[in-house]
MIVOKE-608590 format. One line per 10 residues: number of its first residue (from 1); their letters; for each residue z, y, x of C-alpha. Coordinates in pm, 1 decimal. Last residue first. Layout:
BEGIN
NUM) A) Z:Y:X ~ ...;
//
This chain:
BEGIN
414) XXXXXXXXXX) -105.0:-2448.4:-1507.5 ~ -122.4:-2051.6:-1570.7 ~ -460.1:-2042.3:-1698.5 ~ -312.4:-2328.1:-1957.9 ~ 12.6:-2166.4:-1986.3 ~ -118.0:-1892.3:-2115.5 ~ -202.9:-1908.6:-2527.3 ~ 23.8:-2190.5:-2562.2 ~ 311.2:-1953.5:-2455.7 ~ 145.9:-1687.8:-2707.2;
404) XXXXXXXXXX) 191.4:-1852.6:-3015.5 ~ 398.3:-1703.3:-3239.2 ~ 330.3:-1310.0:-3348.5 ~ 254.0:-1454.3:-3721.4 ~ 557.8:-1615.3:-3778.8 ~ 738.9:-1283.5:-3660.2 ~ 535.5:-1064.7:-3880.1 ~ 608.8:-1258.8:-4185.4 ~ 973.1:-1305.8:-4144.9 ~ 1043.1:-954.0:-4096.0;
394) XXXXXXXXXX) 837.7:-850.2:-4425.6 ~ 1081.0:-1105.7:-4637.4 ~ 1368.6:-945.6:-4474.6 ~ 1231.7:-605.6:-4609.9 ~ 1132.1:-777.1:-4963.9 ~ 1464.7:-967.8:-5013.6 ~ 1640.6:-613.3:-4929.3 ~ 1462.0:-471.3:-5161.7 ~ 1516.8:-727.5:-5418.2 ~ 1906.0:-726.2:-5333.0;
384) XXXXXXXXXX) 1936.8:-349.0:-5425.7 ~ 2257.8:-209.6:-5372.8 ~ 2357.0:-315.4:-5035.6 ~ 1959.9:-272.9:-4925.9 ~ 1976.6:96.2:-5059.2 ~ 2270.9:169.3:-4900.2 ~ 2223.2:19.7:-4550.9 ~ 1926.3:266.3:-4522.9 ~ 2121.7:563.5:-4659.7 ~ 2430.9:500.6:-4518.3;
374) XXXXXXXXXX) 2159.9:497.7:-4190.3 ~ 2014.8:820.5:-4218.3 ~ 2376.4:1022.1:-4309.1 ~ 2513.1:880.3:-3936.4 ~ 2285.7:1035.4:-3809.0 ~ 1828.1:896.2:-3634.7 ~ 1711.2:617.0:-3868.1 ~ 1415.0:396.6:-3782.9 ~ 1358.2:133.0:-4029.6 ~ 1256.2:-230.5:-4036.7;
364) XXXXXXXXXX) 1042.7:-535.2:-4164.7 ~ 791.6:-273.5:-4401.6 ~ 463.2:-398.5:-4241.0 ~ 457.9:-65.7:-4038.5 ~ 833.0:-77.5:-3930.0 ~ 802.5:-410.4:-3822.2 ~ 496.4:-307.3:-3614.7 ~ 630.4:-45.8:-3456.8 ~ 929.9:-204.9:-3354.6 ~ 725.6:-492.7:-3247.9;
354) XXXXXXXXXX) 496.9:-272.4:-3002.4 ~ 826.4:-133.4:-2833.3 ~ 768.8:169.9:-2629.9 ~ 793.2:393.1:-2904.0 ~ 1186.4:305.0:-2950.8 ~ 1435.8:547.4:-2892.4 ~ 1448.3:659.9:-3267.4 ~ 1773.4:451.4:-3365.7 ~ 1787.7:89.9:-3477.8 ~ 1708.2:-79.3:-3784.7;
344) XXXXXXXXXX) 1643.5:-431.2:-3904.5 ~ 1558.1:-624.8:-4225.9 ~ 1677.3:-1023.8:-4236.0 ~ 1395.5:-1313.4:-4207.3 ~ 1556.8:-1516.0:-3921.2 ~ 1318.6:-1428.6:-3660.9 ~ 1382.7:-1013.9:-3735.5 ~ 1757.5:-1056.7:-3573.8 ~ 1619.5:-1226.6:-3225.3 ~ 1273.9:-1044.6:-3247.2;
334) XXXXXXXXXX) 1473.9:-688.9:-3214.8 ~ 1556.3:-686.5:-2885.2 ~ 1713.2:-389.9:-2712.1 ~ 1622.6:-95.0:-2813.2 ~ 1551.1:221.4:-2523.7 ~ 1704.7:384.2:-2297.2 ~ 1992.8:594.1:-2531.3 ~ 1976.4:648.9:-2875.2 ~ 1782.5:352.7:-2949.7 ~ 2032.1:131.5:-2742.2;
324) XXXXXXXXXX) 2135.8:-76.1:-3044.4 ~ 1994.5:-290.9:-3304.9 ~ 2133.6:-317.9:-3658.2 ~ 2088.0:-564.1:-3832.5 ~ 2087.7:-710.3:-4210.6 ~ 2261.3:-955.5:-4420.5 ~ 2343.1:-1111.4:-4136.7 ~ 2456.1:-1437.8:-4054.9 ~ 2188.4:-1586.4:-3893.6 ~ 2185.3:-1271.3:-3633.1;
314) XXXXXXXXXX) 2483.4:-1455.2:-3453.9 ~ 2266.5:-1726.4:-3293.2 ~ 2097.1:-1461.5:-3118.4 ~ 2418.5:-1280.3:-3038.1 ~ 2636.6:-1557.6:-2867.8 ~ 2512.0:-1600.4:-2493.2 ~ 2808.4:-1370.1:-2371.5 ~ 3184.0:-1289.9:-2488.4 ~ 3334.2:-1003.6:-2648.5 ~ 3216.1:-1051.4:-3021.8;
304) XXXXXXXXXX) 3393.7:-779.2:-3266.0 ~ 3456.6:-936.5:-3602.4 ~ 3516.5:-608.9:-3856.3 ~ 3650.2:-670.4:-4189.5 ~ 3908.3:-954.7:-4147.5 ~ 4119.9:-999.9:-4481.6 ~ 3928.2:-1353.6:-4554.1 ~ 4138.7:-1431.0:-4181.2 ~ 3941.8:-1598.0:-3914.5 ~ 4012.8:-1979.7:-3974.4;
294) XXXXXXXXXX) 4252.8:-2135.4:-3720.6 ~ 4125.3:-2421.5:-3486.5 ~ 4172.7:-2231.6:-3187.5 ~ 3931.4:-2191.6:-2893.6 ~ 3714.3:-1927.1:-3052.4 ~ 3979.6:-1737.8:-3186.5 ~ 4097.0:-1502.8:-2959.2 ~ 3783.6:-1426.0:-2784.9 ~ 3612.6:-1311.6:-3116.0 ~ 3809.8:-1055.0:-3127.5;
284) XXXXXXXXXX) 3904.9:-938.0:-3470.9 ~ 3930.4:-629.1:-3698.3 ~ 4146.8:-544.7:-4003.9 ~ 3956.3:-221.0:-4133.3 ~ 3980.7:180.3:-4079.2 ~ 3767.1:101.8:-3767.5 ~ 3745.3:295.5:-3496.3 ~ 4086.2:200.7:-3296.0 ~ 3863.5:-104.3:-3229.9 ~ 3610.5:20.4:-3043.2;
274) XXXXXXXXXX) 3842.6:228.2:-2811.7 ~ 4044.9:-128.2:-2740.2 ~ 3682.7:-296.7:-2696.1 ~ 3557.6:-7.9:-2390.6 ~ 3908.5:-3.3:-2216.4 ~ 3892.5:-394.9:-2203.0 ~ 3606.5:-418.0:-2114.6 ~ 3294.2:-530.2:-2385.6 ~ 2978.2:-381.3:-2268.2 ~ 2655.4:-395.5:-2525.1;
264) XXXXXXXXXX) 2908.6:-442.6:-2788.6 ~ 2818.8:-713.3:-3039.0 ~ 2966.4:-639.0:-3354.9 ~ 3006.0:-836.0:-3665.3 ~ 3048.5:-653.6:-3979.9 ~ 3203.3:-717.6:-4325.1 ~ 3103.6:-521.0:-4686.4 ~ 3390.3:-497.1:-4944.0 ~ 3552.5:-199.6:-4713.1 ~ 3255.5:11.4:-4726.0;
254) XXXXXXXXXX) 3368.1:354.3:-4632.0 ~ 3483.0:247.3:-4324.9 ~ 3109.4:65.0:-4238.8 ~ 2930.9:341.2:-4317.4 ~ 3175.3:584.6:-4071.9 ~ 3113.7:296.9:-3820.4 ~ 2735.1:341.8:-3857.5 ~ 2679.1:677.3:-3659.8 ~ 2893.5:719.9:-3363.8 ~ 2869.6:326.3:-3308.8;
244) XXXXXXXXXX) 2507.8:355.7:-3227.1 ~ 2624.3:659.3:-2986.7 ~ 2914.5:438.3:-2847.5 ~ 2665.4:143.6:-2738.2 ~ 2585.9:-181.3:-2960.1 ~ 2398.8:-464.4:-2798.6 ~ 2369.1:-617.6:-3161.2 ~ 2475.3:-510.9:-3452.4 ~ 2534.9:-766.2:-3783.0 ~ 2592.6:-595.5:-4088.8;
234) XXXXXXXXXX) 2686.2:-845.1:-4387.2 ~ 2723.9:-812.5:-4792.2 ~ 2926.1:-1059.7:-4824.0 ~ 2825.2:-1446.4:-4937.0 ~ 3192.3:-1579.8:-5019.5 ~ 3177.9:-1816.6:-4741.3 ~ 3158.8:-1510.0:-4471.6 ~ 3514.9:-1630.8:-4288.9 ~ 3368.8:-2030.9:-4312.7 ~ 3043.1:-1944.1:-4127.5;
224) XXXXXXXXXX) 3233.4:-1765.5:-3883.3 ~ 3488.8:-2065.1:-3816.7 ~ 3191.9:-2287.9:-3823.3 ~ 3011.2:-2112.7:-3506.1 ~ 2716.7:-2404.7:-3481.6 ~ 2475.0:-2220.9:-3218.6 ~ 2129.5:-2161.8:-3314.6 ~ 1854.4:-2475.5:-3217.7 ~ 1566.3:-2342.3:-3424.5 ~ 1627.3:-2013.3:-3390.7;
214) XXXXXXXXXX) 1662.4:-2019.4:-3035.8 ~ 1327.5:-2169.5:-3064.9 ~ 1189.6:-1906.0:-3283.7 ~ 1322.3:-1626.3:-3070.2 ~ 1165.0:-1779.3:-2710.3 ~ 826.3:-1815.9:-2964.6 ~ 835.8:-1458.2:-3019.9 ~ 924.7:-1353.6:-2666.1 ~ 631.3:-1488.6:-2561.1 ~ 421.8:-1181.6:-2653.0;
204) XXXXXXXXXX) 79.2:-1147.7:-2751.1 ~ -228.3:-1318.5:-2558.4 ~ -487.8:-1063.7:-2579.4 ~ -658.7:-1179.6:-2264.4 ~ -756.2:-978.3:-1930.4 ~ -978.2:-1009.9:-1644.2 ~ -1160.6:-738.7:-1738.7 ~ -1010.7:-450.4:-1523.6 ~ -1254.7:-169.7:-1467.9 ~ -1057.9:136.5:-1569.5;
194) XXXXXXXXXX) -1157.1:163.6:-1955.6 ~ -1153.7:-219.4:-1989.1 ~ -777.0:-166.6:-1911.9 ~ -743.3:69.3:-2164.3 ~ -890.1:-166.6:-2409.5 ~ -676.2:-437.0:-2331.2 ~ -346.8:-261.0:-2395.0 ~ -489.1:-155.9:-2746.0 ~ -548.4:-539.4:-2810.7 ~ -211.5:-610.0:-2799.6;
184) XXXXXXXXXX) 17.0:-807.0:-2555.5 ~ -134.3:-856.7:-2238.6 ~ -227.1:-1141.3:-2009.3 ~ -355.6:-1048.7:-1688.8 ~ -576.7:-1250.3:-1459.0 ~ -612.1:-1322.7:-1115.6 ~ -373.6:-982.8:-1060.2 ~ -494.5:-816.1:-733.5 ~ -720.0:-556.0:-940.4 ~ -371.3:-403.5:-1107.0;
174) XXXXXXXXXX) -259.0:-323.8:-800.9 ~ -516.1:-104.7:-708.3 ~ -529.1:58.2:-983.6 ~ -146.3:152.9:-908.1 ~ -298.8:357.3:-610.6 ~ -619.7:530.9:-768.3 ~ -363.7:636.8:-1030.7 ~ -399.3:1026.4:-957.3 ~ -680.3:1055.8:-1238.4 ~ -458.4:945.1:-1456.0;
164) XXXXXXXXXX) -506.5:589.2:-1627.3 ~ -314.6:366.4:-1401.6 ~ -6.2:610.3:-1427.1 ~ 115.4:534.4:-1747.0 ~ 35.8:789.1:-2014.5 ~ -239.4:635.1:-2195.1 ~ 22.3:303.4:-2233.8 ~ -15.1:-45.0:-2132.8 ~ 201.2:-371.6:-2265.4 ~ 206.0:-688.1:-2028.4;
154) XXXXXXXXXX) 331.0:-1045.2:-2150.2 ~ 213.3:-1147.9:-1861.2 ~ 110.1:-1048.3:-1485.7 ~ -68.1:-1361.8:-1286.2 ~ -106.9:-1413.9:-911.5 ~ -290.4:-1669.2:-752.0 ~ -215.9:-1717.2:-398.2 ~ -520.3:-1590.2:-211.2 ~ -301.1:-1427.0:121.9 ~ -440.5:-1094.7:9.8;
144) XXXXXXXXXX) -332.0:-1113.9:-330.6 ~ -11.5:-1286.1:-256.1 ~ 1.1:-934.9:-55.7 ~ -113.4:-723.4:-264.1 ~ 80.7:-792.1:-534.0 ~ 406.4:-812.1:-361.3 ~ 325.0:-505.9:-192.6 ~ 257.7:-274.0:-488.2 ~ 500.5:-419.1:-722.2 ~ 387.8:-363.2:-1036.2;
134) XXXXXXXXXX) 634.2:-582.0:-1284.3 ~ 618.3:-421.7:-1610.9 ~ 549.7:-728.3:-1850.2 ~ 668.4:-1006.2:-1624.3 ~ 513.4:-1174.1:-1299.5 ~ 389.3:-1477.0:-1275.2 ~ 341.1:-1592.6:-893.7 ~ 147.1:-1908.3:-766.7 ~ 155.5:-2152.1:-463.6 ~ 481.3:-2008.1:-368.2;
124) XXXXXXXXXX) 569.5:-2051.5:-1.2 ~ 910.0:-1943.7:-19.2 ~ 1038.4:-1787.7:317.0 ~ 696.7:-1678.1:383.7 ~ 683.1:-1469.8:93.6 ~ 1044.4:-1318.3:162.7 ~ 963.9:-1232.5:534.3 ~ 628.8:-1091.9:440.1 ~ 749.7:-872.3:140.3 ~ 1132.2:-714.0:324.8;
114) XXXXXXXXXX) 810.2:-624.1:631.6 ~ 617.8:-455.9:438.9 ~ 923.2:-276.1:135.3 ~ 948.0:-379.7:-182.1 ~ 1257.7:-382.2:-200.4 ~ 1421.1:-752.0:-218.9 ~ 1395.5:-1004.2:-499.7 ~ 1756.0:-1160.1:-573.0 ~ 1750.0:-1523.4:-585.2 ~ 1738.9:-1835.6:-865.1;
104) XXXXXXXXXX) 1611.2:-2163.0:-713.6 ~ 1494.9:-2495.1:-831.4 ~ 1444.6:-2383.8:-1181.5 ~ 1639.9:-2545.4:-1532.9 ~ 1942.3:-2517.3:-1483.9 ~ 2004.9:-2138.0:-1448.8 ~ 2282.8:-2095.3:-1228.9 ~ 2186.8:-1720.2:-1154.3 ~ 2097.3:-1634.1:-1528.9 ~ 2424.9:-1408.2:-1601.4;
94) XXXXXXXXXX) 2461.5:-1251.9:-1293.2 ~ 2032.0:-1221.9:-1246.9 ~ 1998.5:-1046.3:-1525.6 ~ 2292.9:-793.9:-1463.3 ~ 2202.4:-767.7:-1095.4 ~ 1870.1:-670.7:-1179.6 ~ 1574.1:-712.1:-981.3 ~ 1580.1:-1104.0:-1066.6 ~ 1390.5:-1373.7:-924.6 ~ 1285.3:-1752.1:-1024.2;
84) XXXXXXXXXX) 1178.4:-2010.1:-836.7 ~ 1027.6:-2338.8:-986.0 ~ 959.9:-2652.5:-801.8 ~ 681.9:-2943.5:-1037.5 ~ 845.8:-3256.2:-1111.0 ~ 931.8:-3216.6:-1450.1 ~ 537.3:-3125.5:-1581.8 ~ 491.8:-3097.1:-1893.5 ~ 837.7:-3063.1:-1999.0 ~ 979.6:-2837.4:-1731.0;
74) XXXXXXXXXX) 611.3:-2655.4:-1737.3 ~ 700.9:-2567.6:-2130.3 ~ 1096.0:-2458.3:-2057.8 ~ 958.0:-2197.8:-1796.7 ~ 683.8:-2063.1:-1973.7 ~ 932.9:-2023.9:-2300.7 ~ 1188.0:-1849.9:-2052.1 ~ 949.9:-1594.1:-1913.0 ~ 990.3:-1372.9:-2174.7 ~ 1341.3:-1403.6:-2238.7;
64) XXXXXXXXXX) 1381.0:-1357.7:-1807.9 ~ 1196.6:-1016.4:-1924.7 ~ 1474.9:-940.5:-2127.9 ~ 1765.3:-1055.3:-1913.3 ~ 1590.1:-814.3:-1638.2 ~ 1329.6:-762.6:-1382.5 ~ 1146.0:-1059.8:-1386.9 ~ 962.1:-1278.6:-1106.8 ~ 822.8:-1620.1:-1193.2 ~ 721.2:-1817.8:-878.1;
54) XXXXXXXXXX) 545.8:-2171.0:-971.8 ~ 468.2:-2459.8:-707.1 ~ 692.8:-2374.4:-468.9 ~ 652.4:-2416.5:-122.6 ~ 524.7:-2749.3:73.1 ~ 874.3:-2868.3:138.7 ~ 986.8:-2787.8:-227.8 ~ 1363.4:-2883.7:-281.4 ~ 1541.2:-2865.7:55.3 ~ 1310.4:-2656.2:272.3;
44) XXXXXXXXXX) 1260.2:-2411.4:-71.8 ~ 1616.5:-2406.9:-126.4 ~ 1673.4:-2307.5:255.8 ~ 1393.7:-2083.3:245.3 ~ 1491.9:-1946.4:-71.3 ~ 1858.1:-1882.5:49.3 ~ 1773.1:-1723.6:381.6 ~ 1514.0:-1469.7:261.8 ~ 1776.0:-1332.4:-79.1 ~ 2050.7:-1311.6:157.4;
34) XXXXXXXXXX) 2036.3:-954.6:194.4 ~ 1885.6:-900.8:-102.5 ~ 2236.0:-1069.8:-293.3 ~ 2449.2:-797.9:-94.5 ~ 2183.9:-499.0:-223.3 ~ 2246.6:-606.6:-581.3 ~ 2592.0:-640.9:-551.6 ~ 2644.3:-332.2:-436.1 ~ 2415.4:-166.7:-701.1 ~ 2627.6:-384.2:-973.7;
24) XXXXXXXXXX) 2985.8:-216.3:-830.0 ~ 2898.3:100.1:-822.4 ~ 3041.3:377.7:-642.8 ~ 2975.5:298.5:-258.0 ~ 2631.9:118.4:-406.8 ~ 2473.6:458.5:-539.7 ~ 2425.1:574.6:-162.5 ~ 2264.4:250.9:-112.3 ~ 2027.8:259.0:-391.3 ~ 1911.2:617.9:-279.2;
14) XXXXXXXXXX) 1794.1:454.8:28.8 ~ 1613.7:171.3:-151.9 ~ 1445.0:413.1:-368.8 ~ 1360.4:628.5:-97.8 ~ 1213.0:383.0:113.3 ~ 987.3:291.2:-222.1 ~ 870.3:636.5:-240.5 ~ 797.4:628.4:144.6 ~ 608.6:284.8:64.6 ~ 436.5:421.3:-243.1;
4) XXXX) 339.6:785.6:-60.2 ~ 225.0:562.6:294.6 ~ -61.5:360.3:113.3 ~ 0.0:0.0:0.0;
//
């Protein structure tokens, strides 16, 4: 790459350690790159002699969603074949570091020359899938130059992205190493046509067929099933930050009759304590009975979850949902509540997301932006079962017909 990416990347990696004296997941971070070369070699010596046969890089949880249903497929088809998997993230790669079902999980260092080299020759990969918005300059390149097949998927472009200003010469570049790019709408694959780039397929998203299985195989949680027996009216929220919280907890006090289950995005001790003090309404963590064999109490209002893995399993219950982190960066995924045919609706941080769009086109969901907008919304559906059958319907609908995508790739993949 030219000398502007790699100072801009030098940068980054400086700036990173500054951040790391304060935070805790930037230190981490930068101690799991430093040992990011020696582990995959030495998992790669151990399980894959030859390198390995598939290397899918995400950022992120979320992206690791989208590359799960690729992952699970080639453990089927084929069981023998070595898998690595990286993370950018430290909070993806925390929670997904002993994930069973790849040979090796790692950090991916900066992409920096000589940080590239070292880690592709530590791991040999024979091909690289990277996820949605994945453009590293020297990665790319250099599996490009060294003619290991490199695929980007699940990939969503914008006008306003870089590749399609007259600056972009640079990220072009990149995006004419891919072997072939997978992307999730059509509108994506016309803007590429408009640069050059034809080795593209409308594929969709995986993420929709990641949902459906989780779906299919939800967690039993009995002792919740048993506390919402009587059929409540239900708000489940999921990934919930304080300005979410700001505007449907005053909803939820004024609804007594009505019960909620609440997935914070963050759930320390400070953070749940504050939560709780919010609520007019008998509330309970989930942590404390779990392990017990005692019902959660009919008197319970408010069931705040404070553990991990739980929340697309959780969405079954809902009458509706309620998605957080559109008043800050962005939603976080909507697919898991919309999969099992209940509304949603999340704040107006979310015109990146093709399926919030969409849902809110084919009548699945509903943007709201105060605490006034969304008594409204949860109003109307409380009130009026037949338009909440018809929104939940709507969900349901566009989700069954988003599935398909893993079959769509795996074969250029494989």
């Amino acid at each position: 790459m030219n000398f502007l990416y790699n100072t801009a990347i030098g940068a980054y990696a400086f700036a990173a350690r500054i951040a790391s004296a304060r935070s805790p997941k930037v230190r981490a971070m930068l101690d799991g790159q430093k040992r990011a070369v020696s582990h995959v070699a030495e998992s790669r010596e151990a399980k894959a002699p030859d390198g390995f046969d598939i290397w899918f890089h995400v950022a992120s949880l979320g992206e690791f969603e989208q590359a799960r249903p690729l992952i699970e497929r080639i453990r089927t088809q084929q069981p023998a074949a070595s898998i690595l998997l990286t993370f950018f993230s430290p909070s993806g790669y925390e929670v997904r570091k002993n994930f069973p079902l790849v040979d090796c999980v790692a950090y991916l260092p900066f992409d920096k020359p000589a940080l590239v080299n070292a880690f592709i020759d530590a791991a040999k990969p024979k091909r690289a899938v990277f996820v949605k918005y994945e453009f590293w300059g020297n990665y790319i390149t250099s599996l490009y130059k060294r003619g290991i097949p490199v695929f980007l998927i699940d990939a969503i472009f914008r006008p306003e992205q870089a590749f399609f200003k007259a600056y972009g010469g640079t990220f072009r570049k990149i995006l004419s190493c891919y072997t072939h790019i997978f992307v999730q709408d059509e509108d994506s694959r016309e803007l590429l046509a408009g640069i050059g780039i034809e080795n593209v397929t409308v594929a969709g998203d995986t993420r929709f067929d990641r949902v459906a299985n989780v779906r299919d195989n939800a967690v039993s949680l009995p002792q919740i099933q048993d506390w919402l027996s009587g059929k409540p009216f239900t708000v489940v929220v999921g990934s919930s930050w304080q300005p979410d919280e700001d505007r449907y907890i005053p909803w939820i006090n004024a609804n007594p009759e009505a019960r909620a289950i609440i997935a914070p995005h963050e759930f320390d001790a400070k953070r749940i304590e504050i939560l709780r003090n919010r609520f007019s309404g008998k509330s309970v963590l989930w942590s404390s009975v779990k392990d017990s064999q005692e019902p959660i109490l009919a008197d319970t209002q408010v069931l705040i979850i404070d553990t991990f893995g739980l929340l697309s399993s959780l969405y079954r219950f809902g009458s509706v949902a309620l998605i957080g982190g559109g008043f800050g960066v962005g939603i976080h995924n909507i697919n898991e509540a919309a999969v099992y045919g209940i509304p949603v609706a999340f704040g107006p941080n979310h015109h990146k997301f093709k399926e919030a769009r969409d849902l809110i086109e084919c009548g699945g969901a509903v943007e709201y932006s105060d605490a006034r907008g969304i008594a409204a919304v949860l109003d109307r559906w409380n009130n009026n079962p037949e338009a909440l059958a018809a929104a939940g319907s709507a969900a349901q609908k566009y989700i069954n017909a988003s599935l398909g995508a893993t079959d769509r790739i795996l074969p250029e993949i494989l």
